[in-house]
C-alpha positions as CSV (number, residue, x, y, z in Angstrom):
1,X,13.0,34.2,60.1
2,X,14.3,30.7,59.9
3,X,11.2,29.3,59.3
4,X,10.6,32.0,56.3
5,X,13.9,30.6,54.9
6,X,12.8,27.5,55.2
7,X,9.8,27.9,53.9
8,X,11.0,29.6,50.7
9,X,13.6,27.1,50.1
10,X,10.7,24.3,50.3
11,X,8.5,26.3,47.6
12,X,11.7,27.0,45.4
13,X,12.1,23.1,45.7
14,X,8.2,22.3,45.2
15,X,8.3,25.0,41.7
16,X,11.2,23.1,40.8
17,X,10.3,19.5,41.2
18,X,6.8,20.4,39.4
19,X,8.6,22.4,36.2
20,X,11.2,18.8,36.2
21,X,8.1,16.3,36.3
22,X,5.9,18.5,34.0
23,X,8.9,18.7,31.8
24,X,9.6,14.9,31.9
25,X,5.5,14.0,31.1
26,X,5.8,16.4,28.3
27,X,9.1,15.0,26.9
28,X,7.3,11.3,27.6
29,X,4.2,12.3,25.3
30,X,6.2,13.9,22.8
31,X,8.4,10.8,22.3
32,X,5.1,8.5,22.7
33,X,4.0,10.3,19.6
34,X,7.0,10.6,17.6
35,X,6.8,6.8,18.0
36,X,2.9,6.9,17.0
37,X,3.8,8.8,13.7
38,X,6.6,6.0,13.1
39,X,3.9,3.4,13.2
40,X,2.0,5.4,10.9
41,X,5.0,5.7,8.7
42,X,5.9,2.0,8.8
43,X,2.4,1.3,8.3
44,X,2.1,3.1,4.5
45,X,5.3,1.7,3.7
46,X,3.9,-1.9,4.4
47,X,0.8,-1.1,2.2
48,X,3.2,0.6,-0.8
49,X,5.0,-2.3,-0.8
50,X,1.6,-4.1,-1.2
51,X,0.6,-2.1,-3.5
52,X,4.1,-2.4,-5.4
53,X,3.8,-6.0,-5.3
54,X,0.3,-5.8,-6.9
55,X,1.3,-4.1,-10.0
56,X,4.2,-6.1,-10.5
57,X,2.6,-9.3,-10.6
58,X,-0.6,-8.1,-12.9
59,X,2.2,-6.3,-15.0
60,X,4.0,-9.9,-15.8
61,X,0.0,-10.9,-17.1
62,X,0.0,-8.1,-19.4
63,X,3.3,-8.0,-20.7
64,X,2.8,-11.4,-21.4
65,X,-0.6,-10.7,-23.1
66,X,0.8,-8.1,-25.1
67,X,3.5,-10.6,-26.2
68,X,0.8,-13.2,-27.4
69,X,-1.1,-10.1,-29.1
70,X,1.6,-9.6,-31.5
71,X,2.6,-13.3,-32.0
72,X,-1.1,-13.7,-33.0
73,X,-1.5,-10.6,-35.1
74,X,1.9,-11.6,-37.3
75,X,0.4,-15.2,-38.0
76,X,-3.1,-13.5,-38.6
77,X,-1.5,-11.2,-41.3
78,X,0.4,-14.1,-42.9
79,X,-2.8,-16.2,-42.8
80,X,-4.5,-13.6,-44.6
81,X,-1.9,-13.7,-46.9
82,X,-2.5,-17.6,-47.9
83,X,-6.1,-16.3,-48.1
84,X,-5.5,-13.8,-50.4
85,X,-2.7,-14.7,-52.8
86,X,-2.0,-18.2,-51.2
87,X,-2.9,-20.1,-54.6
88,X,-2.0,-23.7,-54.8
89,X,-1.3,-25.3,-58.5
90,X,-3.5,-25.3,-61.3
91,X,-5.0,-29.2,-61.1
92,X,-5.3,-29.6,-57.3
93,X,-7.3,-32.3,-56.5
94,X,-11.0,-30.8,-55.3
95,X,-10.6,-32.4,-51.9
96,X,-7.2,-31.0,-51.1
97,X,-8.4,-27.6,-52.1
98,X,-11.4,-27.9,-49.4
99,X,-8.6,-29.4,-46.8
100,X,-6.9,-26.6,-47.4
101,X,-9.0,-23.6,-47.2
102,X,-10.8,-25.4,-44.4
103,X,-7.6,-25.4,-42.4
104,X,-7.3,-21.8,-43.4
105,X,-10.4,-20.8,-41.8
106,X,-10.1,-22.5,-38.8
107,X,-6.4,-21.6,-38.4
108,X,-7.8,-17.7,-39.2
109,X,-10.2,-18.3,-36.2
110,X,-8.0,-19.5,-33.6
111,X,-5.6,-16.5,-34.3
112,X,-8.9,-14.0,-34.6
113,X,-10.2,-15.6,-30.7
114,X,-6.0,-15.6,-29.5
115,X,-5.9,-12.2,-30.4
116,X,-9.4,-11.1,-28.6
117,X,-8.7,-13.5,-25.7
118,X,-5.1,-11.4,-25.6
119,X,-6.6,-7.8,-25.3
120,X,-9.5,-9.1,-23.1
121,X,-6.8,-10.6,-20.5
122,X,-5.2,-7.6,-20.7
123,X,-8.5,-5.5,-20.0
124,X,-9.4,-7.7,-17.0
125,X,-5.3,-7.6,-15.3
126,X,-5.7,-4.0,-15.2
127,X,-9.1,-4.0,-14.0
128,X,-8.3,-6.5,-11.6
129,X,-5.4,-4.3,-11.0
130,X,-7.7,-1.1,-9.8
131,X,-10.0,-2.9,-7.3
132,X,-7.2,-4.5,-5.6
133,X,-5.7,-1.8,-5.1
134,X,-8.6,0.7,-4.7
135,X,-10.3,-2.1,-2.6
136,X,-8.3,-3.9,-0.6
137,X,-4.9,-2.4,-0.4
138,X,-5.7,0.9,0.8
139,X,-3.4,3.1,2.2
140,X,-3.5,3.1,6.2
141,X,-5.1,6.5,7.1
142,X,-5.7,7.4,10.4
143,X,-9.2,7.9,11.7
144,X,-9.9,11.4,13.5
145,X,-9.6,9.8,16.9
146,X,-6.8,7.8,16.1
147,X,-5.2,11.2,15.6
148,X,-7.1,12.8,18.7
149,X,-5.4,10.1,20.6
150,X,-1.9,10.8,19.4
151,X,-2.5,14.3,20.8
152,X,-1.3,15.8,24.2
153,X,-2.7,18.4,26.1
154,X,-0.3,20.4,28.1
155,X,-3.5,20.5,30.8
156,X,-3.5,16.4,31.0
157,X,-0.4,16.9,33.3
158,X,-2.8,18.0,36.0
159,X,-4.7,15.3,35.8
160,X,-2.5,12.8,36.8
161,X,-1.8,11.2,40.5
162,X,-0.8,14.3,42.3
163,X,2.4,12.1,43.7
164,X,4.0,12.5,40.5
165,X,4.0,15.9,40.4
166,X,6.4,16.1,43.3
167,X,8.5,13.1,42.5
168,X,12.4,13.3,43.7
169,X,14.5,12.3,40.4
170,X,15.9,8.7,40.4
171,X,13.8,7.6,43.5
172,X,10.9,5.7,43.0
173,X,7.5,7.7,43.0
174,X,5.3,7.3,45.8
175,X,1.9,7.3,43.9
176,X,0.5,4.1,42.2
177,X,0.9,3.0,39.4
């Protein structure tokens, strides 16, 4: 009788230490991969900031392009206007005449290439723009076994050291580590 007492109380003891240690390993892997997931987390916030940093600094080049763009096309509209109604004086000298109009023209052709130079910076910041960021600063997804290895299986309790199943809370287990 005793020893069927005894025995009973040992097996109530044994189903309990198991059901505490299988529910400690489950709450260990659960936090272990909360924490995983926080990594993750931390990880595309590093590579938005990236990616936030990226279009900030080519968006300073093309608001600044699009500031010379205008500057350019003004002076280009009032240097068509000296073309077109711009006369100087009856009885200008021939030479100033040429001095003049050749100044003109090469004033017309520096604002003509600022004005294409503008637009064509513009075109390569935002070009430069998409392969950095398609490229380079990718967003940090997880590989399939990356994720496989976050996982848990209820099952891969069994098949660790058999002295941590039956280990007494707050002592020190028995099996190695």
């Amino acid at each position: 009788m005793v020893l069927g007492a005894t025995a009973a109380g040992g097996a109530a003891i044994g189903s309990w230490l198991w059901g505490y240690n299988r529910e400690n390993y489950k709450f260990d892997r659960e936090m272990r991969q909360k924490n995983e997931f926080k990594v993750l987390e931390f990880r595309n916030a590093q590579s938005q900031l990236w990616r936030e940093d990226i279009r900030d600094i080519i968006s300073l080049t093309e608001k600044k392009m699009d500031a010379y763009l205008i500057i350019s096309v003004l002076q280009l509209d009032a240097c068509l206007g000296l073309f077109t109604e711009g006369r100087l004086e009856p009885g200008t000298p021939p030479w100033l005449l040429q001095f003049y109009m050749m100044s003109l023209s090469a004033s017309f052709m520096y604002l003509l290439m600022s004005a294409w130079f503008a637009m064509h910076a513009s075109v390569v910041a935002q070009c430069s723009s998409v392969r950095l960021l398609t490229q380079f600063v990718r967003l940090p997804v997880p590989t399939w076994q990356e994720l496989e290895g976050m996982r848990t299986y209820a099952s891969s309790y069994e098949g660790i050291n058999a002295a941590h199943w039956m280990r007494v809370p707050f002592t020190r287990s028995l099996a190695p580590r």
